[in-house]
N, C-alpha and C positions, 0 to 999 in steps of 0.2 A: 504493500500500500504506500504510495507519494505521499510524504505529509506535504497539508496544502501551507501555503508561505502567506502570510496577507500583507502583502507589499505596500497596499495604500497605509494599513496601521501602520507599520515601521516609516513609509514616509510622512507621515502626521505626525508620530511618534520625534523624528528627527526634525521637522520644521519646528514642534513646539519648543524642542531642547534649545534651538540656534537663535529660536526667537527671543526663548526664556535669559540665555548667556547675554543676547545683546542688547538689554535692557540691564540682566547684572555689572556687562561691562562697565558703561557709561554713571550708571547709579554709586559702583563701587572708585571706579576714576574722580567723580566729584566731590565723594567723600574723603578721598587721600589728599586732593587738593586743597581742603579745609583743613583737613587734620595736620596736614607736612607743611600749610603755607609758612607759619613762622618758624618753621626750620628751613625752610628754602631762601625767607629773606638774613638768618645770619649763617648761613652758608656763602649766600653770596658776598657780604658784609667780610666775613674770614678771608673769602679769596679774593676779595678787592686788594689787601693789606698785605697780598703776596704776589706782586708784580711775576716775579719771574715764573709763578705756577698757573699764568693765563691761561695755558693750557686746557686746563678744568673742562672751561665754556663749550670746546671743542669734543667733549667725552659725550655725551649723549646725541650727539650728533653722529659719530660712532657708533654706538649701542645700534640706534634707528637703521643704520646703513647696516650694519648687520642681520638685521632682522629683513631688511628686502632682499639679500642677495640670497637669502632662503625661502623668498616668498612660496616658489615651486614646490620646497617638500612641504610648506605650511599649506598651500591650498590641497596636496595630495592627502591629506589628513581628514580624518573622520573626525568630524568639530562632534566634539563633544569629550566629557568626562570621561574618561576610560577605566570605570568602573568606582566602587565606593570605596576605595582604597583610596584612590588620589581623590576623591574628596575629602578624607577625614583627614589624609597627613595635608592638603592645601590648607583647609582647617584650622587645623592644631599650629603649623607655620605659623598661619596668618594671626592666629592669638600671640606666640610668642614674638611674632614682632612687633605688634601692639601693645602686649605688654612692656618688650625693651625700649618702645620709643617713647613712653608714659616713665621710665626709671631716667632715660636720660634727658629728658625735657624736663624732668625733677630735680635732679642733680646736677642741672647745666652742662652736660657734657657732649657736646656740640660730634666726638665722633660715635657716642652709643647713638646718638639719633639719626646719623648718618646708614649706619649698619642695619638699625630698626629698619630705614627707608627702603634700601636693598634686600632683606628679607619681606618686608611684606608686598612690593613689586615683584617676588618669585612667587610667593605664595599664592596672588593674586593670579598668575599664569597658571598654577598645578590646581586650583582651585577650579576654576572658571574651566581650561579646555583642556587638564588631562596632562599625562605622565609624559606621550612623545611630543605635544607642545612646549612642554618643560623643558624637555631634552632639548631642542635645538634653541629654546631659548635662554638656554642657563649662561651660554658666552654674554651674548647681550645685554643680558642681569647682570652679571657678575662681574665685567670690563664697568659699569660703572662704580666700584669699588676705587679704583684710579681716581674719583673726585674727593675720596674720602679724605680728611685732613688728619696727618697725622698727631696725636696724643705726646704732648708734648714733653712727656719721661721717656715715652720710646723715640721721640725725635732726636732729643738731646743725648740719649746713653748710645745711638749710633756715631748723629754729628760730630759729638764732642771724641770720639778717637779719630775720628773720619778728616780731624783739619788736622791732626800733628800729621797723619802719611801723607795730605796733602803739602804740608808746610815740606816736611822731609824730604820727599819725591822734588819739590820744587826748584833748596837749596841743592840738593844731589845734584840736578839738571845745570843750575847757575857753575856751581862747581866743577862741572865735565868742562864748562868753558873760562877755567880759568878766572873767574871772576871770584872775587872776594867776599865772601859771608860767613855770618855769622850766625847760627840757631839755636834760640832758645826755646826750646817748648812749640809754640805755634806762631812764634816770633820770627820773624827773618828779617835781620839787622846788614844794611848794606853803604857805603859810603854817601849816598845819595838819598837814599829812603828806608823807613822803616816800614814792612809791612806786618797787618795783624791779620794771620787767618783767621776768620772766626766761623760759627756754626755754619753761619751762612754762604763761607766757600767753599762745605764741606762735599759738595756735591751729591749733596743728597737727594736733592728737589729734582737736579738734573736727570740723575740715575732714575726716578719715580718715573717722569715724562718718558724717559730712554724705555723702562719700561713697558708703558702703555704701546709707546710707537712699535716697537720687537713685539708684542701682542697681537696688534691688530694687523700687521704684516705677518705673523705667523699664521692668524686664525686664515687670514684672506689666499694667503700666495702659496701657502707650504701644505705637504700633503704626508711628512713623515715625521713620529714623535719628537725622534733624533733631531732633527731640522729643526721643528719648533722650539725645541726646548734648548738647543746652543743659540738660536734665535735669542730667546729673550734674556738667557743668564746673561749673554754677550752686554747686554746695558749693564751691566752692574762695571765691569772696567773701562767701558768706553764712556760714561756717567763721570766714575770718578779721574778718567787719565786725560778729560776735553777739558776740565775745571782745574789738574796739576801744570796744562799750558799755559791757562789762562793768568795763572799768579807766577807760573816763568815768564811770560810774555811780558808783564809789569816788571818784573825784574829788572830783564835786558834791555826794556826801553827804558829802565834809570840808570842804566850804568850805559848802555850805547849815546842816551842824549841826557835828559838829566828828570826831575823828580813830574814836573810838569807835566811833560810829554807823555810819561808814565798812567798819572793818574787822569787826564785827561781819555788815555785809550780805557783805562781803569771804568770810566762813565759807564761807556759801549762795548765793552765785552762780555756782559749778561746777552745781548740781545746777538752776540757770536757765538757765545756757547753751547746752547742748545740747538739750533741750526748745524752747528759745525758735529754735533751728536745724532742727530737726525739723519744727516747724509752719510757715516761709517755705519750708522744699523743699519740704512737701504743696499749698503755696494752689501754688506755682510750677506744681508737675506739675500739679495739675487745671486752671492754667488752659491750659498747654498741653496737655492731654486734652481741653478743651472745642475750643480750637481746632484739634482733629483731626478728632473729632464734628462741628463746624462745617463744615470740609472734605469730609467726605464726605457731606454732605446733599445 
């Protein structure tokens, strides 16, 4: 005996579901925008006060770009919950990051509310349409982590070793050339100028940016773990050895011309640093793209 199918129930069944989600959509979206608005205006307020972490502005524009270049496997998808499992864990998420952004909007701690924000925009995805919507959108969640501001005990117990190798690395470099210095600590004493590393040469901020860029060029262009993942460590040296130039580069222009000409380059070399880190993670990635290409010939 054929069991009979009743096609039109299951298509009723599924319009009601797509109709029901896209009304939770938009209901649950207005509600985060009320809930998050005053942590979204001293988020921005934060990264106003970090010139060199502009960056940020640019991260959900990312995310978004992410999400279309998958648009194909998300329409190939059966819109809907995929079963009562990813409802209860979307759920349960979604309370815990409700509850975390209620602890840190309590305690003023500008990056639990951050973290709250990113868990309950996943939760909101595993809730609403399911386990494989989840899946392919967990990058695009999760790359917005890269806006989070770092806490500033963990900023400082990295920064603060992070400017002596820079100061060290830099007199070393002044030194290969013969030039006269002196190093104390995070000091470097030279006939013409003194410079102070401080947190903020540590290149930290750099290496975060380096980051994200080795991410989004990994997630986009690379197709092997291997790749991806020498992709993005690669920002952690090429972060901290583009910010060890930048305070040789003030060096040698005070001992090549005199203290002036130094700090004057000193202005504008935030706005060559990161650029100048940006273009070694792309030659890095294409050439481990080529030798991926190579590989599969």
């Amino acid at each position: 005996m054929i069991p009979i199918i009743d096609t039109e129930t299951i298509v009723n069944d599924d319009l009601k579901g797509m109709l029901g989600r896209h009304i939770m959509l938009p209901v649950l979206a207005g509600t985060y925008v009320l809930l998050f608005y005053p942590f979204f205006l001293e988020l921005d307020t934060y990264w106003r006060q970090e010139p060199e972490s502009s960056y940020v502005y640019l991260i959900p524009l990312f995310s978004a770009y992410f999400l279309w270049v998958q648009r194909d496997r998300i329409r190939a998808l059966r819109r809907g919950v995929d079963g009562p499992g990813s409802t209860a864990a979307g759920l349960l998420m979604l309370l815990s990051g409700l509850v975390l952004y209620m602890i840190g909007r309590y305690t003023y701690v500008l990056f639990i509310e951050a973290v709250a924000f990113v868990v309950v925009l996943a939760a909101t995805v595993l809730f609403v349409y399911g386990r494989e919507s989840f899946k392919i959108a967990a990058v695009p969640v999760l790359f917005l982590l890269f806006m989070l501001p770092i806490p500033y005990p963990v900023y400082f117990a990295i920064a603060g070793p992070l400017k002596f190798f820079i100061a060290d690395m830099s007199a070393g470099m002044l030194r290969a050339l013969n030039i006269p210095v002196l190093l104390e600590g995070n000091v470097i004493e030279m006939a013409s100028i003194s410079m102070l590393v401080h947190e903020t040469c540590s290149g930290l901020r750099t290496v975060i940016s380096l980051l994200a860029i080795g991410s989004a060029f990994a997630y986009l262009f690379l197709r092997s773990k291997t790749g991806r993942t020498a992709v993005i460590l690669l920002a952690v040296p090429v972060g901290i050895f583009v910010n060890v130039l930048r305070v040789f580069a003030i060096g040698l222009l005070s001992y090549m011309f005199n203290s002036t000409v130094a700090m004057e380059f000193h202005k504008y070399a935030w706005g060559l640093v990161t650029p100048a880190g940006i273009l070694a993670m792309f030659v890095a990635g294409y050439v481990v793209r080529w030798f991926e290409q190579r590989r599969d010939i």
